[in-house]
C-alpha atoms as one frame of an Amber mdcrd trajectory, in Angstrom:
protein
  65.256 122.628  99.798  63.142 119.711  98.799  63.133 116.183  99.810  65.621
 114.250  96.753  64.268 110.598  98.257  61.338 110.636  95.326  63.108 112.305
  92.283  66.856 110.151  93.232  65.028 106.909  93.609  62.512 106.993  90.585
  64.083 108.827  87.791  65.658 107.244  84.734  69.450 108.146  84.051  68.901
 108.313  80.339  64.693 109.900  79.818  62.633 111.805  81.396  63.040 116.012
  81.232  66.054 117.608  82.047  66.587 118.538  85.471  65.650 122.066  86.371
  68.776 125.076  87.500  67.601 124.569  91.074  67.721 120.934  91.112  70.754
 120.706  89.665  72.385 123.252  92.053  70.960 120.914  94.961  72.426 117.549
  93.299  75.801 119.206  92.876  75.556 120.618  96.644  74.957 117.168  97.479
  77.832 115.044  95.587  80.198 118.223  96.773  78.887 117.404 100.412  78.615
 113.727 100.463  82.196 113.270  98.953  83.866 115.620 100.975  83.139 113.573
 103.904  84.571 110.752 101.690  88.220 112.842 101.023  88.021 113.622 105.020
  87.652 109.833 105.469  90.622 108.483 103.337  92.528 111.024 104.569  92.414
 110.046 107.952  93.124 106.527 107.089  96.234 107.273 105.180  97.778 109.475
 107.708  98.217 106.656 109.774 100.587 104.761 107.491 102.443 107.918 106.079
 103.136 109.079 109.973 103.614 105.348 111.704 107.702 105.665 111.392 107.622
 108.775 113.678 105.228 107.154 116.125 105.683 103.647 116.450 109.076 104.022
 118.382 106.783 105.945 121.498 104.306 103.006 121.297 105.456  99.886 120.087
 109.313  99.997 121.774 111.052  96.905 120.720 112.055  95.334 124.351 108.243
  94.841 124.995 107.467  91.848 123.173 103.314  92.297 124.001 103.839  95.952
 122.475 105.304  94.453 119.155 102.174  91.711 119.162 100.019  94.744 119.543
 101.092  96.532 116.345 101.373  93.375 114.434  97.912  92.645 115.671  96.460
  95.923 115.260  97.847  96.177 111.219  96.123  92.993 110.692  92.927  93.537
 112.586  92.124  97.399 111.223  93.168  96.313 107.655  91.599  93.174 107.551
  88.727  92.178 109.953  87.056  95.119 110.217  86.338  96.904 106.631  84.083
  93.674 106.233  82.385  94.058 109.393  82.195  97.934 108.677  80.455  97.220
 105.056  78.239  95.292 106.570  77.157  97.433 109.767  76.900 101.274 108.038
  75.579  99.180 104.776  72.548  97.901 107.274  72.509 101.245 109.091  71.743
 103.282 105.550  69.168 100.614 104.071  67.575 100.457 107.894  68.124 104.229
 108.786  68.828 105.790 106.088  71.975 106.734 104.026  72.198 110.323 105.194
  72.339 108.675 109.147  75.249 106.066 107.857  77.204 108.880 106.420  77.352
 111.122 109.586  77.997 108.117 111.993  80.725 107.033 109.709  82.379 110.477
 109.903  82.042 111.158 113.299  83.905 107.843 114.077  86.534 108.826 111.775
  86.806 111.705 113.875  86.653 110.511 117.070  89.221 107.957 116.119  91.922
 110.515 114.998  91.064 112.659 117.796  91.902 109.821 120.266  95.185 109.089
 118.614  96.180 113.119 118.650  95.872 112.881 122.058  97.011 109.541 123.546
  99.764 109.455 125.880 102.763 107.562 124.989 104.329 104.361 125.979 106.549
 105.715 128.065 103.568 107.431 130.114 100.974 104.646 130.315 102.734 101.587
 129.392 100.740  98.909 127.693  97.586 100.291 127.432  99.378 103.222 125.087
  99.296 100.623 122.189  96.195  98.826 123.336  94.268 102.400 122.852  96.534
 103.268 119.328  94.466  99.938 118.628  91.119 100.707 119.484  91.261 104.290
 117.406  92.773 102.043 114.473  89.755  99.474 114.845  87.556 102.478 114.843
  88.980 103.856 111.977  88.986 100.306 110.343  85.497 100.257 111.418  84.802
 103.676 109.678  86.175 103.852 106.346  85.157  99.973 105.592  81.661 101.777
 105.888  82.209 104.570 104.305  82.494 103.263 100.084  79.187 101.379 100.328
  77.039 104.273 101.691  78.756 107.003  99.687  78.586 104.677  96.439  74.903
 104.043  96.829  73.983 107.782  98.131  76.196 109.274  94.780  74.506 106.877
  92.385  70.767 108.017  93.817  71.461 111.668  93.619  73.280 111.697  90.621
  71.934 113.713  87.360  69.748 111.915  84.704  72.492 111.228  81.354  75.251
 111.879  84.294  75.723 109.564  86.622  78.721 108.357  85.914  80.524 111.742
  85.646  79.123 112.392  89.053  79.927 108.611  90.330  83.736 109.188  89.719
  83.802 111.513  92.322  83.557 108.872  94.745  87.912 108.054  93.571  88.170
 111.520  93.196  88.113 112.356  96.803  89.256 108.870  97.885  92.839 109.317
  96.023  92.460 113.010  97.293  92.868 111.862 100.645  95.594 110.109  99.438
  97.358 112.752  97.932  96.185 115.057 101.026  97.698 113.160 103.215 101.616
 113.070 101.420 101.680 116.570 101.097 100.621 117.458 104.806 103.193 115.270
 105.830 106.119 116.618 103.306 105.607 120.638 104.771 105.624 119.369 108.094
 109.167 117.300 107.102 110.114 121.031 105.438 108.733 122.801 108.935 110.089
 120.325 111.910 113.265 118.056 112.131 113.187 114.714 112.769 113.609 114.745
 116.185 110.371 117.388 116.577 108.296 115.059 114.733 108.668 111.583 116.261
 108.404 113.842 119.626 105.238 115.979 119.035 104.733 116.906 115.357 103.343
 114.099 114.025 100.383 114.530 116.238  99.232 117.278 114.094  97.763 115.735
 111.170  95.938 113.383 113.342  94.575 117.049 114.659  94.133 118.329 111.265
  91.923 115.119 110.425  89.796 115.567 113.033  88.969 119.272 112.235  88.098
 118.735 108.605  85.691 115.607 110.059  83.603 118.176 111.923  83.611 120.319
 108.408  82.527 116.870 106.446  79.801 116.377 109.403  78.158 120.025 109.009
  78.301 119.497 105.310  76.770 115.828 105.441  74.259 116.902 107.825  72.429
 119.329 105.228  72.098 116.352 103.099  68.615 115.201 101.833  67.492 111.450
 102.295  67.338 109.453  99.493  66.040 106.360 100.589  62.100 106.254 100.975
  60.429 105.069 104.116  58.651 102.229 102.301  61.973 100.820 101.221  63.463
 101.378 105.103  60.747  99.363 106.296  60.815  96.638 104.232  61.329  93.266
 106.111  64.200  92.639 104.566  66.040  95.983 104.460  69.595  95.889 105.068
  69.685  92.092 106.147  71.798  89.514 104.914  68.866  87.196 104.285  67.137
  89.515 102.170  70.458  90.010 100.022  70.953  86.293  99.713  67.715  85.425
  99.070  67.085  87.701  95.838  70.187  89.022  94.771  73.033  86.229  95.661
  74.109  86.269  91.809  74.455  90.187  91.520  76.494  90.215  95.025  78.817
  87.442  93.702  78.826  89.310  90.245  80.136  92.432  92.395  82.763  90.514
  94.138  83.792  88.620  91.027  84.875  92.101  89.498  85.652  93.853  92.774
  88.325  90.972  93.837  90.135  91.661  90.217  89.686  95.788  90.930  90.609
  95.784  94.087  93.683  93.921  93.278  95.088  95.980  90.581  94.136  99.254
  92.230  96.484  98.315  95.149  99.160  97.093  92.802  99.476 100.278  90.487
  99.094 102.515  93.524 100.296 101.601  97.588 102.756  98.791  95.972 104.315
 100.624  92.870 106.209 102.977  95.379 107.929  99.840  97.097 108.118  97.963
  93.469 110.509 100.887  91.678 112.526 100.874  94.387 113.271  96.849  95.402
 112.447  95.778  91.804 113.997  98.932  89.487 116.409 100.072  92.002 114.700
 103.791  91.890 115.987 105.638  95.101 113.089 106.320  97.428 112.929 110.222
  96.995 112.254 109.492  93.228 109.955 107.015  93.481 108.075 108.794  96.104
 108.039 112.027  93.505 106.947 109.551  90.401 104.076 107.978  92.242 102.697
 111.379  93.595 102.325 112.950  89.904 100.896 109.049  89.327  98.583 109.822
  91.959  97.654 113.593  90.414  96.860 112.519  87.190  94.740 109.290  87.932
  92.496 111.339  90.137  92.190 113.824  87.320  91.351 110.888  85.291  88.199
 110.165  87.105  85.437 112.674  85.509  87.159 111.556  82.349  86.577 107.856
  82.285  83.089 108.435  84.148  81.828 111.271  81.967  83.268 108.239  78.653
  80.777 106.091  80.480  77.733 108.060  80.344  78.308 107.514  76.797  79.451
 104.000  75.774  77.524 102.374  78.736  78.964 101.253  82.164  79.195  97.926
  81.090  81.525  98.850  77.863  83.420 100.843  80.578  83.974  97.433  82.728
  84.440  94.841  79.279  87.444  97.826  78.217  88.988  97.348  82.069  88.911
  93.746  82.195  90.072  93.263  78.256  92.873  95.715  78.306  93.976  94.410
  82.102  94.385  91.400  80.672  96.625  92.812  77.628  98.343  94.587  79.023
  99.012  93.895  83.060 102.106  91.479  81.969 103.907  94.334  79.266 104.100
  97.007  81.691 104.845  95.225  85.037 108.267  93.619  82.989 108.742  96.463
  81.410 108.504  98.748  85.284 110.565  96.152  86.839 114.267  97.564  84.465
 112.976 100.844  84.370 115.781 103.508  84.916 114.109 107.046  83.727 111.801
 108.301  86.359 109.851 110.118  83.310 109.126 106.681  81.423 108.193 104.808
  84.706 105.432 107.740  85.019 104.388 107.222  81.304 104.288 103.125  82.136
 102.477 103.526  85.801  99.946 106.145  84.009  99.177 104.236  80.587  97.412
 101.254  83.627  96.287 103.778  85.712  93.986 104.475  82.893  93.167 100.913
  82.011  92.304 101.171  86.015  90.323 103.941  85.518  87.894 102.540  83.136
  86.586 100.752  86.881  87.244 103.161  89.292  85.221 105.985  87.663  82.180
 103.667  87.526  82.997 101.066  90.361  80.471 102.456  92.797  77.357 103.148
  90.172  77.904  99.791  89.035  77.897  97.962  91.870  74.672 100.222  93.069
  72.546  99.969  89.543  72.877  95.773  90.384  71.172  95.984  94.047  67.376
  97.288  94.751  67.215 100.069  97.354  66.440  98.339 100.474  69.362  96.292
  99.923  71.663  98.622  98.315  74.174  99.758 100.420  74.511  96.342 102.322
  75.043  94.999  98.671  77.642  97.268  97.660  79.755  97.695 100.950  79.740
  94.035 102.015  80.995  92.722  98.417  83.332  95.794  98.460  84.623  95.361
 101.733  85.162  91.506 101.585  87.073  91.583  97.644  89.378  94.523  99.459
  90.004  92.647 102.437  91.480  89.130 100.316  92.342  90.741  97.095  93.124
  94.233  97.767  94.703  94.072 101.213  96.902  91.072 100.741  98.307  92.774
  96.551 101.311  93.488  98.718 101.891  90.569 100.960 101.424  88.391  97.618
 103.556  90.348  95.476 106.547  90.767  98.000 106.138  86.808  98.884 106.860
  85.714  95.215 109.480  87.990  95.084 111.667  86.849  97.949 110.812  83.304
  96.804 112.265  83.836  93.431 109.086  84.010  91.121 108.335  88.126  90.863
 107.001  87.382  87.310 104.189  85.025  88.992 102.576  88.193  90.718 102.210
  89.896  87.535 100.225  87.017  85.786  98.000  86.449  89.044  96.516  89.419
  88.473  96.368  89.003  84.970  94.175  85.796  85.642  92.131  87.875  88.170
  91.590  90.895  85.222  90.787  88.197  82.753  88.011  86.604  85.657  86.630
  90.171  85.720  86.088  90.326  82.056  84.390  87.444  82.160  82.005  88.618
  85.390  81.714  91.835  83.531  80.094  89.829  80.260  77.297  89.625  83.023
  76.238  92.741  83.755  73.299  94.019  81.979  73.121  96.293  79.448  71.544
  98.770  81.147  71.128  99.726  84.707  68.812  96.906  86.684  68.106  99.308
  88.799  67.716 103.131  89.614  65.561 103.431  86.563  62.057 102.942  87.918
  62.137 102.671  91.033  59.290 102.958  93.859
C-alpha cells in the first residue's frame, strides 16, 4: 500500500482522472477504518449515560454529600470543560504529529477509560476515591471523544474520493449515531438477559467491557492507516498552534462556530432531548418514546450517505443555505405541533421530517468545516470550533430547554433555536462556493 499523504492532500474533488480500482479499494479501507474507531468512540461515551441509573447508587450513595458533589462535578466537567480542551490537544497532536498518531491516541484513551470504569471497585469498597476514579475515566473519556470529530473530520475529508467527498464525509454521523444506537440496544438484551437487581450489582459492567474490546479492534484497524498530512505541512511553524489559526484564518474559525453553535444546537434538540420532550411535554409514556426515538435514530443515520451523496451534487454550500433556510421554517411548526402529539407513528413522521432538515449539516458538517482550514491548521481548526459551539450550544440544548419550561415559557426554546438556525443561514451565505481548500494543495 502506498503513501495517500500526496494524492489526499493535492487532488481536486471535482477534476483530475478518476481514481484507479486499487486506489479506491485503499480509500474505502481507510474511511471503513478511520470511522470505525469513530462508532467505537461514541459508543463508549453513550454507555455511560444509558448505564448511570444502575451504577450511580454503588458510587455516588446519597448520605455522602462529597460523593453527590463528585457526580455533579464530574457531569459538568466531562461534558463541558474538556471536549474543548480535547479539540484543541488531538487537533494540535494531528497537524504536529500527524492525523493517523491523533486517531490511535484518541482510541486508546477511550479504551483505557472504559476499561478503568469496568473494573473499579465500588463505594462501598474504597470509599471516596470510588467516585473520584469514576471521574478521572469520565475526564478521560471527555478528553477523548472531544478529540476525536476534529481529527476524524479532517482525516475523512483528505482521503475522500475526487466527485465524492461528501458521500464519504457523512460517514463521520454515520458511525457517530451508530454508537448511539449501539449503545441502546446492548443495554436493552442485557435488560432482556439480567434483572434489575443483577445489573446495578455486576451487569452493567459489561458494556463498559464490551467498549473496551471493540477499542483494541478500532486501534488495529486505525493503525494500518496511511498519513495524510505531509511533513512540510507538520513542520510548519505554525502547525497546530493557536497563533497560527488566529493569525490567518480567525474569520473561517468564527464562520465554523457561527454555523456549528446553530448545528450543534438543533442536533441535541431533535435527538438526546426529544426522548425527555414526548414524555414531559406530550405525555408519551417512556417505553414509547424510547421505541419512537430509536427508529428516529435508524433512519437519520440512514439518512447520512443520502444528504452527503445530494451534496456532491448541488454543492456543500447549497447543502448548508437548505439547513439553515428550512431550520428556520420550519423549527417553530413541528416543535408545537410535537409538544400535543398523541400517535407515536405521527411523532416519528414530525421528529423525522427535521431530522432531515438536520441532515442537510450533519452529512457535510465535517468536510465543510475541513475545506475552510489549510492543512497545517486543519484539525486544530475544525475540533476547537467544534468542540467549543458543542460545549455552549450543544451541551446546554437541554438545560435551556427544560429551564423555560419549568419557568412557564416552553414556546421560547423553540424560537431560540430558530434565531440560532436563522444566524447559521446567514454564516452559511459566507462560505465559498467552492472548497477553499483541499483542491490544490502542497
Amino acid at each position: 500500500m502506498t503513501d495517500l499523504s500526496s494524492s489526499a492532500s493535492t487532488a481536486s474533488p471535482d477534476i483530475g482522472p478518476p481514481p484507479t480500482p486499487e486506489e479506491t479499494r485503499k480509500r474505502v479501507f481507510a474511511i471503513v477504518a478511520a470511522s470505525s474507531g469513530n462508532l467505537v468512540e461514541w459508543f463508549d461515551f453513550y454507555i455511560y449515560a444509558f448505564c448511570a441509573i444502575y451504577f450511580a447508587p454503588s458510587f455516588f450513595p446519597k448520605a455522602d454529600p462529597t460523593a453527590q458533589l463528585l457526580n455533579t462535578a464530574g457531569v459538568f466537567a466531562a461534558g463541558f470543560l474538556m471536549r474543548p480542551i480535547g479539540g484543541w490537544l488531538f487537533g494540535r497532536i494531528a497537524d504536529r504529529n500527524g492525523r493517523k498518531n491523533s486517531m490511535v491516541i484518541s482510541v486508546i484513551m477511550m479504551c483505557c477509560g472504559s476499561l478503568l470504569i469496568a473494573a473499579l471497585p465500588t463505594y462501598a469498597t474504597i470509599g471516596n476515591l470510588a467516585p473520584a476514579l469514576l471521574l478521572l475515566a469520565r475526564l478521560l473519556q471527555g478528553l477523548s471523544v472531544g478529540g476525536e470529530y476534529g481529527t476524524t473530520a479532517t482525516y475523512m475529508s483528505e482521503v475522500a474520493l475526487k466527485g465524492r467527498r461528501g458521500f464519504f464525509s457523512s460517514f463521520q454521523y454515520v458511525t457517530l449515531i451508530g454508537g448511539q444506537l449501539l449503545a441502546v440496544l446492548v443495554v436493552v438484551v442485557l435488560q432482556q438477559l439480567l434483572d434489575e437487581a443483577e445489573l446495578k450489582a455486576w451487569g452493567w459492567r459489561i458494556p463498559f467491557v464490551i467498549g473496551a474490546i471493540t477499542a483494541v479492534v478500532a486501534l488495529l484497524l486505525r493503525r494500518t492507516l496511511h498519513e495524510t498530512s505531509t511533513a512540510a505541512t507538520r513542520n510548519s511553524k505554525e502547525a497546530g498552534t493557536i497563533a497560527g489559526l488566529f493569525r490567518h484564518h480567525k474569520a473561517a474559525f468564527f464562520t465554523v462556530l457561527g454555523y456549528t453553535a446553530g448545528g450543534s444546537l438543533i442536533f441535541y434538540t431533535f435527538t438526546t432531548y426529544m426522548q425527555k420532550y414526548l414524555v414531559n411535554s406530550a405525555g408519551m409514556s417512556i417505553k414509547t418514546a424510547s421505541y419512537v426515538m430509536t427508529g428516529c435514530l435508524f433512519l437519520y443515520m440512514c439518512m447520512q450517505p443520502i444528504f452527503g451523496a445530494l451534496s456532491d451534487r448541488i454543492g456543500r454550500r447549497s447543502n448548508m443555505l437548505l439547513f439553515g433556510a428550512l431550520g428556520t421554517l420550519f423549527t417553530v411548526p413541528i416543535l408545537t405541533a410535537l409538544g400535543s402529539v398523541s400517535s407515536p407513528e405521527l411523532a416519528f413522521v414530525l421528529i423525522g421530517a427535521a431530522l432531515a432538515i438536520v441532515s442537510f449539516y450533519t452529512s457535510v458538517s465535517g468536510i465543510v468545516k475541513a475545506e475552510m482550514f489549510p492543512p497545517e491548521v486543519r484539525a486544530l481548526g475544525v475540533g476547537l470550533a467544534y468542540a467549543v459551539a458543542n460545549a455552549i450550544f450543544g451541551g446546554s440544548a437541554e438545560y435551556v430547554a427544560l429551564a423555560l419550561k419549568s419557568a412557564g415559557h416552553e414556546s421560547a426554546f423553540y424560537w431560540y433555536v430558530t434565531v440560532m438556525m436563522a444566524i447559521a443561514f446567514l454564516v452559511a451565505l459566507r462560505l465559498p462556493r467552492q472548497a477553499r481548500y483541499l483542491h490544490h494543495e502542497h
